[in-house]
C-alpha distance (Angstrom), angle and dihedral (degrees) to the residues before:
residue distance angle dihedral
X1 . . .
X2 3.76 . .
X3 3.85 123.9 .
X4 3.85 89.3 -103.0
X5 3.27 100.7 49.3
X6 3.44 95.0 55.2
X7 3.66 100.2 45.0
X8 3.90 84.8 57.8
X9 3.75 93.3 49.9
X10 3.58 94.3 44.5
X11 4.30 89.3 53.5
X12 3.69 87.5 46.2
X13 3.93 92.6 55.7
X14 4.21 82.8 44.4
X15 3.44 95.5 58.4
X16 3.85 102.1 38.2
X17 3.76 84.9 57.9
X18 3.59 116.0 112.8
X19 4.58 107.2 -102.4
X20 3.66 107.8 -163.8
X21 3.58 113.1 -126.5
X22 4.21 120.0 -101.1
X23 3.81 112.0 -124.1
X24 3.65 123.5 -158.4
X25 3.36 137.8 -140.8
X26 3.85 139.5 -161.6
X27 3.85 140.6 171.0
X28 2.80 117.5 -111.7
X29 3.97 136.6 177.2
X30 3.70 124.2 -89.0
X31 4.01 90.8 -144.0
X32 4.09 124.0 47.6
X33 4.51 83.3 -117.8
X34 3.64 95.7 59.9
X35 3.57 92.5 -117.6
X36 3.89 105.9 127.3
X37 3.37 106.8 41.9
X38 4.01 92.6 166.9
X39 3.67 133.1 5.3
X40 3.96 127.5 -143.5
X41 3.44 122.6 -163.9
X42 3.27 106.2 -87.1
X43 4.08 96.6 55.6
X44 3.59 85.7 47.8
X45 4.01 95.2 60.7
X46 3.78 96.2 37.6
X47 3.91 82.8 53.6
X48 3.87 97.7 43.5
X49 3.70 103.9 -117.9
X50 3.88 111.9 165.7
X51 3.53 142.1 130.9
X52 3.30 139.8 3.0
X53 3.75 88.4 -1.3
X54 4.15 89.5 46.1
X55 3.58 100.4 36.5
X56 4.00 88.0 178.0
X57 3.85 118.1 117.3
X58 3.41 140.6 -162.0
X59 4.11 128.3 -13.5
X60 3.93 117.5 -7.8
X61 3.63 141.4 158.5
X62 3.65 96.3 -134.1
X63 4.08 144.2 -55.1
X64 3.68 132.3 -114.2
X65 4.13 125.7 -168.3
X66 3.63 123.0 -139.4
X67 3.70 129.5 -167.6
X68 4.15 106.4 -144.9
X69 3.82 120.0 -160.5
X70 3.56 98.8 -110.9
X71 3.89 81.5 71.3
X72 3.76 94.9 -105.5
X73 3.76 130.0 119.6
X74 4.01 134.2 -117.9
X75 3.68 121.2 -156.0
X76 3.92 103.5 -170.0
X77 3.77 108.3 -166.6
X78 4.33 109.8 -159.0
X79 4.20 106.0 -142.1
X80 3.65 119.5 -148.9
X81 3.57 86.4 -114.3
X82 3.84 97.4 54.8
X83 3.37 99.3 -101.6
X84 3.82 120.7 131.9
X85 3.57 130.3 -144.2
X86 3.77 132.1 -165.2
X87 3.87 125.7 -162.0
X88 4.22 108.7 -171.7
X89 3.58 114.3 -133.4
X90 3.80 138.9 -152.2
X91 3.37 116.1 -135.8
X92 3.83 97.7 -112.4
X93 3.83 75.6 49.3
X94 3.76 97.2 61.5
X95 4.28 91.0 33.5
X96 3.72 87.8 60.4
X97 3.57 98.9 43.4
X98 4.09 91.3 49.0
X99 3.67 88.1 44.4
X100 3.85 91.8 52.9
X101 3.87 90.8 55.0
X102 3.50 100.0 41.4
X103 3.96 89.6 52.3
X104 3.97 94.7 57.0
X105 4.09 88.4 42.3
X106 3.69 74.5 57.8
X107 3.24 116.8 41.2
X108 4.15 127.2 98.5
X109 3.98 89.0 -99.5
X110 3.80 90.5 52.7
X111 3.88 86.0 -153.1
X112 3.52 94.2 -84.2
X113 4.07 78.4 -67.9
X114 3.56 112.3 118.1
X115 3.48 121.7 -165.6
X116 3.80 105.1 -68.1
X117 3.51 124.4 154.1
X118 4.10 87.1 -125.3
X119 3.91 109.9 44.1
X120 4.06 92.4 -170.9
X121 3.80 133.4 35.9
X122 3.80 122.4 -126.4
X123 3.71 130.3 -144.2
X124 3.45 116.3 -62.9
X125 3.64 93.8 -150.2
X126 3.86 120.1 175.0
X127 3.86 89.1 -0.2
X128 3.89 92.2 79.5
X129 3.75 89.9 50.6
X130 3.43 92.2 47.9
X131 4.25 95.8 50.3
X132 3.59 89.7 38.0
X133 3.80 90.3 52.5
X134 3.91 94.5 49.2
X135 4.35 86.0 48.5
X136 3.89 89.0 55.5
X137 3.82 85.6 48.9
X138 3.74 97.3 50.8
X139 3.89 109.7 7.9
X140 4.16 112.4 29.3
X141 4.06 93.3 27.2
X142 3.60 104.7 49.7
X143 4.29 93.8 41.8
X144 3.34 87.1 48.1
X145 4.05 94.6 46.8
X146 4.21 83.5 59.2
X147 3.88 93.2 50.4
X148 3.64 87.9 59.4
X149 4.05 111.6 26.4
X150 3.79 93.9 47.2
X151 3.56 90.3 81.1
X152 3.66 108.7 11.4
X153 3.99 118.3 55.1
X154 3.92 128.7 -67.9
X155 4.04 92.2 -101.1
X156 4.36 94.4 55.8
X157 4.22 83.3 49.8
X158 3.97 91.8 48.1
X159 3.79 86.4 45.1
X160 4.00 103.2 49.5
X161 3.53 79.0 48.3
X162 3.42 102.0 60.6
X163 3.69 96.7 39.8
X164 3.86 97.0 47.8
X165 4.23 79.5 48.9
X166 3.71 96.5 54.1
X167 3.98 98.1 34.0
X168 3.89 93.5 57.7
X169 4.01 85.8 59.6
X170 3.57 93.4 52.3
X171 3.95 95.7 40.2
X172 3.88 85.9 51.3
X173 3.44 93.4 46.7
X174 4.23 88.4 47.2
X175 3.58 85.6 51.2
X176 4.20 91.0 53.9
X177 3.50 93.4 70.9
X178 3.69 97.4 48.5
X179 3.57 122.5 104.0
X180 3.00 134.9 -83.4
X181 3.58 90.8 27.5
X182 4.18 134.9 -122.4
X183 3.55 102.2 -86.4
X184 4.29 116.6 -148.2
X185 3.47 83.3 -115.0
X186 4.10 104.1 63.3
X187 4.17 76.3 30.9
X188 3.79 84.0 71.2
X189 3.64 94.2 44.1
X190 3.33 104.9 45.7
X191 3.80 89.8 51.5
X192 3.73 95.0 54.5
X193 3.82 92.2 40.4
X194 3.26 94.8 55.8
X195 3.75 93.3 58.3
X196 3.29 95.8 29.2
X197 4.15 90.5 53.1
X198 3.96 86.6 47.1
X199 3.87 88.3 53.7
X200 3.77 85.5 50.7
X201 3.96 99.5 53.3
X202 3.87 88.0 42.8
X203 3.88 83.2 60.4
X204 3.70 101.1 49.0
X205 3.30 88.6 44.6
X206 3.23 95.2 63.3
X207 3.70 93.0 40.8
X208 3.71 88.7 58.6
X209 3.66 94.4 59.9
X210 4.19 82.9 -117.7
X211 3.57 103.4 -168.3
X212 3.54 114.3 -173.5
X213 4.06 119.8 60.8
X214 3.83 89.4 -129.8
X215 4.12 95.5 64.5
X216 3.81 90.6 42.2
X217 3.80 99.3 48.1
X218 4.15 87.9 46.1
X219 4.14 85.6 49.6
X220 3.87 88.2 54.9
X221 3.77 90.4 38.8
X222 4.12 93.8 56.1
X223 3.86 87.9 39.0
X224 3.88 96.0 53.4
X225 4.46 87.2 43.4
X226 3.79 87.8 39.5
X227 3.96 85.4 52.0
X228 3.80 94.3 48.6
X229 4.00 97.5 47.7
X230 3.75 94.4 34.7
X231 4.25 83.9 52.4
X232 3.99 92.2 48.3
X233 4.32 81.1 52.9
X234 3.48 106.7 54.2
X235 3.71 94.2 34.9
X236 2.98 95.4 55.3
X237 4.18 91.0 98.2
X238 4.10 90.9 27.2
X239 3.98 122.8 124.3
X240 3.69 108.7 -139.6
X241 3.70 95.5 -103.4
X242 4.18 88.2 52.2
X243 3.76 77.1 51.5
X244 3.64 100.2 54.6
X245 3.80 99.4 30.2
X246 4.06 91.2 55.8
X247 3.80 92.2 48.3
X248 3.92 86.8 44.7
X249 3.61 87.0 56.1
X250 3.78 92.3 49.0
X251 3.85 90.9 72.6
X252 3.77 104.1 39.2
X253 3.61 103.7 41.1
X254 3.97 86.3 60.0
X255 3.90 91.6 41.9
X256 3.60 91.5 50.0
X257 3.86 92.9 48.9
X258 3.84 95.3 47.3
X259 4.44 87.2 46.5
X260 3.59 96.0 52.1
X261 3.97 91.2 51.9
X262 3.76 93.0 39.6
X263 3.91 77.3 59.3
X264 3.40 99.1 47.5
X265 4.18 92.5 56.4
X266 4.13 94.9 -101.0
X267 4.07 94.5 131.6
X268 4.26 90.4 39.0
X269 3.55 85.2 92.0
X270 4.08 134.3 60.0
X271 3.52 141.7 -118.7
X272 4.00 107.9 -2.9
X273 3.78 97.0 31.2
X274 3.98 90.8 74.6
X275 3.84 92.8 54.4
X276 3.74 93.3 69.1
X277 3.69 109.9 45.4
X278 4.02 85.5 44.3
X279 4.10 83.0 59.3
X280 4.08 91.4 53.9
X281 3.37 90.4 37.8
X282 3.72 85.5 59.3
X283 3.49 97.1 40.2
X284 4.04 88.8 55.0
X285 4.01 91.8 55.8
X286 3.92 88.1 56.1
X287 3.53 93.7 49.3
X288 4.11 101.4 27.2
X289 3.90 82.5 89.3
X290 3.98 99.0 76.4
X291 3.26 96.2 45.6
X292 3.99 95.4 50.0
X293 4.12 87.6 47.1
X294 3.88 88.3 56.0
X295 4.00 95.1 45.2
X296 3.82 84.8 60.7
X297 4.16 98.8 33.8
X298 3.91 105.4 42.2
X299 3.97 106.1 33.4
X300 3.53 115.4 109.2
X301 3.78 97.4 -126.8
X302 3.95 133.5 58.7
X303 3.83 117.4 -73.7
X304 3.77 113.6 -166.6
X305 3.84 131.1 178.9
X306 3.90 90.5 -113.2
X307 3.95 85.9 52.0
X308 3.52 90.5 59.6
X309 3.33 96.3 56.1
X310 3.69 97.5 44.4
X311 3.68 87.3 62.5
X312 3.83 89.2 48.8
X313 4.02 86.0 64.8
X314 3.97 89.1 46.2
X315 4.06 97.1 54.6
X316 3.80 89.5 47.4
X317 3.55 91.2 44.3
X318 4.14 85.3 48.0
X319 3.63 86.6 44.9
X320 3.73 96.4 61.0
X321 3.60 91.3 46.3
X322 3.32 90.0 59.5
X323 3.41 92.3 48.2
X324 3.76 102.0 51.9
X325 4.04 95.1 81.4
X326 4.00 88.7 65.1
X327 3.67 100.8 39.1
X328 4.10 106.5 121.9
X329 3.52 91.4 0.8
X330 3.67 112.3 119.8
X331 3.69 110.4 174.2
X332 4.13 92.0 56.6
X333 3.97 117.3 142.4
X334 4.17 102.0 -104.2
X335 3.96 92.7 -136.9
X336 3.77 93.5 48.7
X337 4.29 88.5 57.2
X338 4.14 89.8 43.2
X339 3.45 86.5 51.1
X340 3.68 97.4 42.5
X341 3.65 99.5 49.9
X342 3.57 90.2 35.3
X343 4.42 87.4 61.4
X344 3.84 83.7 38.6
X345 3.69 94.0 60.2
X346 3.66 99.0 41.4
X347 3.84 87.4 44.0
X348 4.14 100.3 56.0
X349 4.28 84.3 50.0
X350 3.30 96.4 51.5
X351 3.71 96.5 45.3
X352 3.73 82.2 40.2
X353 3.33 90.0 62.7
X354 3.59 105.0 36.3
X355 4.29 92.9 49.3
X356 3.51 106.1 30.2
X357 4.33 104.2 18.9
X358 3.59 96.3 44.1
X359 4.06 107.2 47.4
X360 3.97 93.5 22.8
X361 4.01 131.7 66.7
X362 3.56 96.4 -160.7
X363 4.08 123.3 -170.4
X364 4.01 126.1 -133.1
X365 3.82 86.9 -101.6
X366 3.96 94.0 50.8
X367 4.13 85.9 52.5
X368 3.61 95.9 52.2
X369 3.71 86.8 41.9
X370 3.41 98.0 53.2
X371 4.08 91.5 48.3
X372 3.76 82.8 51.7
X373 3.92 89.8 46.9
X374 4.48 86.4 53.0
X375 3.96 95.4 45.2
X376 3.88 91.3 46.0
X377 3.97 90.3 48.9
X378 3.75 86.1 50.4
X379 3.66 93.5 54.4
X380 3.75 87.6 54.9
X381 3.76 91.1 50.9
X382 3.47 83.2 58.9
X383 3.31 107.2 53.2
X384 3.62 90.9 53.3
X385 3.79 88.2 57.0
X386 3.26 90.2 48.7
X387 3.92 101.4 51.2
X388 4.40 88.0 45.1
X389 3.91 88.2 48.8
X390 4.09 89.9 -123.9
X391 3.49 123.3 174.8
X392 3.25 134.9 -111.5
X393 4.31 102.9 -82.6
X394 4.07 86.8 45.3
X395 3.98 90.6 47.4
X396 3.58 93.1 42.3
X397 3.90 95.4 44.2
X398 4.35 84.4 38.8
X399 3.98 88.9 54.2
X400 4.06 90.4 50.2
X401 3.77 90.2 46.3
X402 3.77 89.3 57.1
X403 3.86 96.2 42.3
X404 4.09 88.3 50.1
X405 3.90 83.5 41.2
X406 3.85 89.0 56.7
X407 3.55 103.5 42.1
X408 3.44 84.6 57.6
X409 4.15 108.3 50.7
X410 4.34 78.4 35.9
X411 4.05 86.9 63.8
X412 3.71 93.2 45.5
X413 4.02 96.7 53.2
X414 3.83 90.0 41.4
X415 3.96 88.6 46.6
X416 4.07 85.9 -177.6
X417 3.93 122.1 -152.9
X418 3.56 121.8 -59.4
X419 3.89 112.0 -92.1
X420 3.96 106.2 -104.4
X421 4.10 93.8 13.3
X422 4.06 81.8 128.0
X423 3.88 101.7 54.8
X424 3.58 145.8 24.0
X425 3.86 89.8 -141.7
X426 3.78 89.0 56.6
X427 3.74 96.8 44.9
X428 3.28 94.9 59.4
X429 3.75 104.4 40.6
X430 4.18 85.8 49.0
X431 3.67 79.7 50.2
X432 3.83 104.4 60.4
X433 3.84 91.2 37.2
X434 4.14 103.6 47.2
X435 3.74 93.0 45.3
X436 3.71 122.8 106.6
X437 3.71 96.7 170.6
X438 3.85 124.6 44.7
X439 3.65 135.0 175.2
X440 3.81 109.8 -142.5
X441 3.48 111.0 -127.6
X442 3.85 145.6 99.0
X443 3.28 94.1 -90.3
X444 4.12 122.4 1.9
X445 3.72 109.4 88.7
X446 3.74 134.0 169.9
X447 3.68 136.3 -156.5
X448 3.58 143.9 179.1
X449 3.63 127.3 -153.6
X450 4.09 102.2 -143.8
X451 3.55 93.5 -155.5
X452 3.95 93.9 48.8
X453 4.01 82.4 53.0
X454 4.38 90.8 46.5
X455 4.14 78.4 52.1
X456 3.92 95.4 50.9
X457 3.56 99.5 45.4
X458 4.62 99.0 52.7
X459 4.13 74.4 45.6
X460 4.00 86.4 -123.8
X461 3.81 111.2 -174.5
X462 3.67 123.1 -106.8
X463 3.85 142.2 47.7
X464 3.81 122.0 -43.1
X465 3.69 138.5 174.9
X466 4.15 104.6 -135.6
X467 4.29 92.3 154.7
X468 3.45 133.4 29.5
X469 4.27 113.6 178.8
X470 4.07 104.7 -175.9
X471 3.87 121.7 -179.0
């Protein structure tokens, strides 16, 4: 047969040969807002997934859904191990799995959820290692280097200290690996609860009349450990904003208690007075958790992690504003201050909330942004204090100028997400409570976004929403 030929028959039998047919896939969400576009383990139990509508099994890192072009459905499940497995789907399959998810997103009980912009918590990963190694260095090493050197000889402290120090790394880093893994919420938990715990056995301890260094420094020791496993517990189920809202609360609830009875003359006196107002202060840490849990699970509006932290920088920033009236004046009245920094405190959270919580849906990065925004602004407060020779009430009140100065232009080059962009529920609820104008009516409403307004009037540069009209 000539060459030709040949070729020609031999691409004729290449083409008549059966090509399988491509298929693909894409991600797509779990919910019709975009919200949940995975679910680990723990977000499926707290929002009753199981069988046949969850056909999952056993341990897992987390599920994604696909849509494939044949118009099936792929739920790839990741394994601890990193292993991957795929169930197939019909779609009546993948309808009534979506619809069972966005129903308990929507339901009254919310699932426990709230409205956060992430509804589950991934891995913290080398993050844990890295708080739990700075705790053994500060926290678990040094309490445990007073248990043993107050009685034994300076070198047997130093040494329990150093191996308590070095073994938490390398028990946090056993506990990495583990499955399932350390998620950032019980991360953030953990972290505060261990300090938070070690603040707690300080204060009993000094409740208890504790005499001897050794008893006190173990009380702080199992309060700070206690902290850290009881954290790993109850987050176990948290969101990251649940996280970071109940560790939030840890601090101010106990700063609140111990201002208002500052105010009320409880540390005018000596000796005995101190005993009590350490035992409520106790008693709020141990309860403080509740109460930051329903901030971030019953409010109307989205509550993120980097929310929380935003409002972190505004009560300090409130705090030092409050504080700037008493700064190198000695001969104040003691109530007057508690009270003052006490209203001061209060004051920059709620504002926190109400101007940057309320309109904004700020990420982890834009919190610790904006806190680096306030502490740079401050630094430029005082280096004009510095260069006029002021003293120490105009430096002080300079340096809070410039932090409140630098929250602010940080906010307007971030320009975070629209409060409520990730769900109707959440629109509307930030709605009804950041309006100050509203046209009655079934269906015309206005809003104003008091931040967008703050923007508009120092003429800051950028794109702002100042009024929204929807109908």
């Amino acid at each position: 047969m000539p060459p030709r030929r040949l070729t020609l028959a031999l691409s004729l039998i290449v083409l008549a040969a059966p090509v399988a047919a491509q298929v693909t896939e894409t991600p797509i969400p779990f919910d019709s807002a975009g919200r949940v576009p995975a679910i680990s383990q723990a977000l499926a139990e707290r929002l009753r997934l199981a069988p046949p509508v969850w056909p999952v099994l056993g341990s897992y890192v987390n599920a994604r859904l696909y849509s494939r072009s044949d118009s099936g459905y792929t739920l790839v499940v990741a394994r601890a191990n990193g292993s991957f497995d795929r169930y197939s789907l019909t779609g009546s399959d993948a309808d009534a799995l979506r619809a069972l998810v966005q129903g308990s997103l929507a339901s009254g009980r919310r699932a426990g959820l709230g409205e956060q912009t992430s509804l589950y918590s991934d891995p913290a990963g080398n993050a844990f290692v890295r708080n739990q190694a700075m705790l053994g260095l500060f926290i678990y090493g040094p309490a445990a280097s007073v248990i043993v050197g107050s009685s034994n000889d300076g070198s047997a402290g130093a040494a329990a200290e150093l191996i308590v120090a070095g073994g938490t790394f390398f028990a946090a880093l056993a506990r990495r690996g583990d499955s399932p893994p350390v998620t950032t919420a019980q991360n953030i938990v953990a972290t505060h609860g261990a300090v938070q715990g070690a603040a707690l056995g300080g204060s009993l301890a000094y409740v208890a009349h504790v005499k001897t260094p050794e008893a006190a420094a173990l009380m702080v020791l199992a309060g700070s450990v206690g902290g850290t496993v009881g954290g790993m517990s109850v987050a176990r189920r948290m969101t990251d904003a649940e996280a970071a809202s109940a560790a939030f609360g840890g601090y101010l609830l106990p700063a609140t208690t111990l201002g208002l009875m500052g105010a009320a003359g409880a540390f005018d006196g000596h000796g005995e007075i101190g005993r009590p107002a350490a035992s409520v202060a106790s008693a709020a840490i141990v309860l403080v958790y509740p109460l930051g849990l329903a901030y971030a699970r019953r409010v109307p509006y989205t509550v993120t992690a980097g929310d929380v932290r935003a409002m972190t920088t505004s009560a300090a920033i409130g705090l030092a504003i409050a504080a700037t009236p008493f700064m190198g004046d000695r001969h104040h009245d003691q109530k007057t201050q508690y009270a003052a920094l006490t209203a001061g405190l209060l004051g920059g959270v709620l504002l926190g909330d109400r101007l940057l919580v309320r309109p904004r849906d700020h990420t982890r990065s834009d919190g610790a942004l904006l806190w680096t925004g306030a502490t740079a602004g401050a630094l430029v407060g005082l280096g004009v204090a510095a260069g006029g020779e002021a003293n120490a009430r105009t430096s002080w009140g300079l340096a809070t100028g410039g932090a409140l100065l630098g929250v602010v232009a940080t906010e307007a080059v971030l320009r975070p997400a629209i409060g409520g962009s990730r769900g109707t529920l959440a629109a509307a609820s930030r709605a009804a409570d950041a309006s100050v104008s509203r046209v009655t009516g079934d269906r015309v409403k206005i809003t104003v976004d008091p931040l967008g307004a703050v923007f508009a009037a120092t003429r800051q540069r950028g794109r702002f929403s100042v009024m929204r009209v929807s109908f």
